[in-house]
Backbone as CSV, one residue per row, in Angstrom:
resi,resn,N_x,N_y,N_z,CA_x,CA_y,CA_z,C_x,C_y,C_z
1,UNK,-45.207,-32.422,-12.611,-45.096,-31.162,-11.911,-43.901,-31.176,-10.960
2,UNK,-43.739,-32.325,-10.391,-42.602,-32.631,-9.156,-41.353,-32.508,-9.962
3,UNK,-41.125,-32.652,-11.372,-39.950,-33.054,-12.140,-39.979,-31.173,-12.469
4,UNK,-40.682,-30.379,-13.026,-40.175,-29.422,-13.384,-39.550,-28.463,-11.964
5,UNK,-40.544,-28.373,-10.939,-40.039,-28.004,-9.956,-38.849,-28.139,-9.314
6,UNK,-38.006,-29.412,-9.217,-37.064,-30.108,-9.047,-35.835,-29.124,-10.228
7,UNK,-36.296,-29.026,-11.228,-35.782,-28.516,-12.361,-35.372,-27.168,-12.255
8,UNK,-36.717,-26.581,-11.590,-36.397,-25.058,-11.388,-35.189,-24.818,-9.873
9,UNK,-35.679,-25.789,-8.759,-34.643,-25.633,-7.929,-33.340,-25.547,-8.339
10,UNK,-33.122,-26.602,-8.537,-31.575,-27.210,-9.179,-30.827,-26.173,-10.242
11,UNK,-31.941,-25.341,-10.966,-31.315,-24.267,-11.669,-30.917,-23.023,-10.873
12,UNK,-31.568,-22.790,-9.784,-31.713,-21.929,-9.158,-30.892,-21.894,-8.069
13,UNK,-30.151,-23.522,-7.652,-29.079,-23.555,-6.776,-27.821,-23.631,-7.691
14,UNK,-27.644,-23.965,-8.826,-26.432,-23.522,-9.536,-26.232,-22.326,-9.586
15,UNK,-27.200,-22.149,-10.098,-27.031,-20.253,-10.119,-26.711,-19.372,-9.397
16,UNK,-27.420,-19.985,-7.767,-27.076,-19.362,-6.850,-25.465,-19.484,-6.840
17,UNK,-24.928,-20.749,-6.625,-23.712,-21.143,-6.615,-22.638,-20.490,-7.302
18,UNK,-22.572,-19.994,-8.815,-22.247,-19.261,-9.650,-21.733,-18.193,-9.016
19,UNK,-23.017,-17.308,-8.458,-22.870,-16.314,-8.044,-22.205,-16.034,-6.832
20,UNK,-22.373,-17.056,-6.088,-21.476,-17.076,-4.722,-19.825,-17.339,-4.953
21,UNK,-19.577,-18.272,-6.580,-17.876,-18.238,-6.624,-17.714,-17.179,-7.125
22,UNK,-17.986,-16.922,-8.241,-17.590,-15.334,-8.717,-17.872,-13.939,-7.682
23,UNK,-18.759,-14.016,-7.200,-17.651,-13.329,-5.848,-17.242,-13.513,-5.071
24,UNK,-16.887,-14.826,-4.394,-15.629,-15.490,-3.854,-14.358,-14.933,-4.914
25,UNK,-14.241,-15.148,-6.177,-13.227,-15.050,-7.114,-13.111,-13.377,-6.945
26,UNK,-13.539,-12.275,-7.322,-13.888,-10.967,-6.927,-13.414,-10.333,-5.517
27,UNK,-13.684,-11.048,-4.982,-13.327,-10.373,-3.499,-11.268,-10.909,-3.023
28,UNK,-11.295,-11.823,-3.918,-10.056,-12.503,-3.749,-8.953,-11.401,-4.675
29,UNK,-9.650,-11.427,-5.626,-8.987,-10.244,-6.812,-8.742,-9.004,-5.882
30,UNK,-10.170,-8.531,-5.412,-9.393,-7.390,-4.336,-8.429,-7.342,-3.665
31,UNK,-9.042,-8.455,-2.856,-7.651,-8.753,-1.602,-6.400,-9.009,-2.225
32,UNK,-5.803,-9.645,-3.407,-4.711,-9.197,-3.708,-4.052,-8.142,-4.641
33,UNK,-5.267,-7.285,-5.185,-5.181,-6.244,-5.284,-4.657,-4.935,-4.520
34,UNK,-5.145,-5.116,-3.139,-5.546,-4.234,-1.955,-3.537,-4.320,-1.572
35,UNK,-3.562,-5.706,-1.173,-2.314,-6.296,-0.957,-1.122,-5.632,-1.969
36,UNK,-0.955,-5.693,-3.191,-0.199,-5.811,-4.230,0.135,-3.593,-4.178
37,UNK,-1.035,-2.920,-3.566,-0.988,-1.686,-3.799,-0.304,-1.487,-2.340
38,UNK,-0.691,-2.097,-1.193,0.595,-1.810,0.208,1.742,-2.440,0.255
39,UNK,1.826,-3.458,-0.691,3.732,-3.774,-0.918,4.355,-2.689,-1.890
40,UNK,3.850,-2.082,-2.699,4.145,-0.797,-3.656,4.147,0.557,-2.795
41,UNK,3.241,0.793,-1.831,3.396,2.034,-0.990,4.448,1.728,-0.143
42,UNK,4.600,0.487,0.651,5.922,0.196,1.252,7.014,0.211,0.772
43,UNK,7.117,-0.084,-0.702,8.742,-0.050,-1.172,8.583,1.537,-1.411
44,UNK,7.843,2.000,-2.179,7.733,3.793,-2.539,8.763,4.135,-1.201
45,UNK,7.599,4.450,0.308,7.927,4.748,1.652,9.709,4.551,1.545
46,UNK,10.175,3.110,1.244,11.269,2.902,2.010,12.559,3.842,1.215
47,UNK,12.033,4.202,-0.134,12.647,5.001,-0.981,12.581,6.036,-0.972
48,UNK,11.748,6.646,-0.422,11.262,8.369,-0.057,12.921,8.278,1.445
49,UNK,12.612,7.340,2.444,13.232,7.361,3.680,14.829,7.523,3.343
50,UNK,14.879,6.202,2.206,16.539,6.282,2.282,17.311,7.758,1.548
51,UNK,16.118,8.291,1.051,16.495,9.282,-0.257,17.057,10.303,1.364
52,UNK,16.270,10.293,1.805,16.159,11.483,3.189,17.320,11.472,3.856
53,UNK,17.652,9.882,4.243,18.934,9.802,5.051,19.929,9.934,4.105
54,UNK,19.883,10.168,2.450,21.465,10.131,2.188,21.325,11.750,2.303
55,UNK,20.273,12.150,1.918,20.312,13.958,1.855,21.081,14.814,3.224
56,UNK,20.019,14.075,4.211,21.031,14.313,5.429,22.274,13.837,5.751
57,UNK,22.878,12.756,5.251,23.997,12.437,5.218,24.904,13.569,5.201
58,UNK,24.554,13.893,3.172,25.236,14.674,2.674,25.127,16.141,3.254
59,UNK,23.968,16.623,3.890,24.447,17.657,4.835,25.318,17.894,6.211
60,UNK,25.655,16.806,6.740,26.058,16.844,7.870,27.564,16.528,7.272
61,UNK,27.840,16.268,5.541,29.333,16.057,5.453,29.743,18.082,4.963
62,UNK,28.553,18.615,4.535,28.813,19.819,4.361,29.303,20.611,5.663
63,UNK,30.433,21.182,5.599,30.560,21.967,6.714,29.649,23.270,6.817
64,UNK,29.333,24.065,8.007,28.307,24.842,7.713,29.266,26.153,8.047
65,UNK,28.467,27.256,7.049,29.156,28.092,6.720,29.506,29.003,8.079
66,UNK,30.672,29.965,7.609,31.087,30.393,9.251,30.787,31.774,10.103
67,UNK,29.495,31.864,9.176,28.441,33.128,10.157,27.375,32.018,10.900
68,UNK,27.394,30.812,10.963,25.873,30.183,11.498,26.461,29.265,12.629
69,UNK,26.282,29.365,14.399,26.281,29.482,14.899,25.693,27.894,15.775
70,UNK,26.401,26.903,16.196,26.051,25.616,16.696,24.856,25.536,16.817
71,UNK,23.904,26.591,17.656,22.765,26.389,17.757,21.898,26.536,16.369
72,UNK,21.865,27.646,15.998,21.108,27.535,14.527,21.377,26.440,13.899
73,UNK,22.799,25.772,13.794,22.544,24.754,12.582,21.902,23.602,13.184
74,UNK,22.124,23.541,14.335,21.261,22.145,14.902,19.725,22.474,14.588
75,UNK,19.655,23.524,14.464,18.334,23.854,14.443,17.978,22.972,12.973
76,UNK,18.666,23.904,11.921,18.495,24.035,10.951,18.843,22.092,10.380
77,UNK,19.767,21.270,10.968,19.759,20.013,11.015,18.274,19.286,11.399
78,UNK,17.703,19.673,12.305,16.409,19.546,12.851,15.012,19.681,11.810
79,UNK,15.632,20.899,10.917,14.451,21.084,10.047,14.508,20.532,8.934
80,UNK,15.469,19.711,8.728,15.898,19.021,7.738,15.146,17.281,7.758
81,UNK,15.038,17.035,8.870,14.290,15.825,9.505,13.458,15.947,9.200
């Protein structure tokens, strides 16, 4: 009786064990999952930004036309930000 019992533990702490690496392994998959999707939103971000500063670049090499008035275009520079 002492031997099957012994038997059933021992199955029952592998098992447990099992279950505790595979989601150790699972939760790790996330985390560099989780990880792998905010180095991709960060490069996206830094490409949305630079796209912005050449746009504005290229507006501030446009001269602005000669009915619009220092203040409006600063404005209008402003809304461009």
């Amino acid at each position: 009786m002492d031997f099957e019992l012994r038997r059933a533990r021992e199955k029952l702490e592998k098992e447990q064990k099992e279950r505790k690496e595979r989601a150790k392994l699972r939760l790790d998959r996330e985390r560099k999952a989780k990880e792998e999707a905010r180095k991709q939103r960060e490069a996206i971000e830094a490409v949305h930004r630079s796209r912005r500063l050449d746009a504005i670049q290229a507006q501030l090499k446009v001269p602005p036309p000669f009915f619009i008035f220092p203040r409006d275009y600063a404005r209008f520079l402003d809304f461009l930000v």
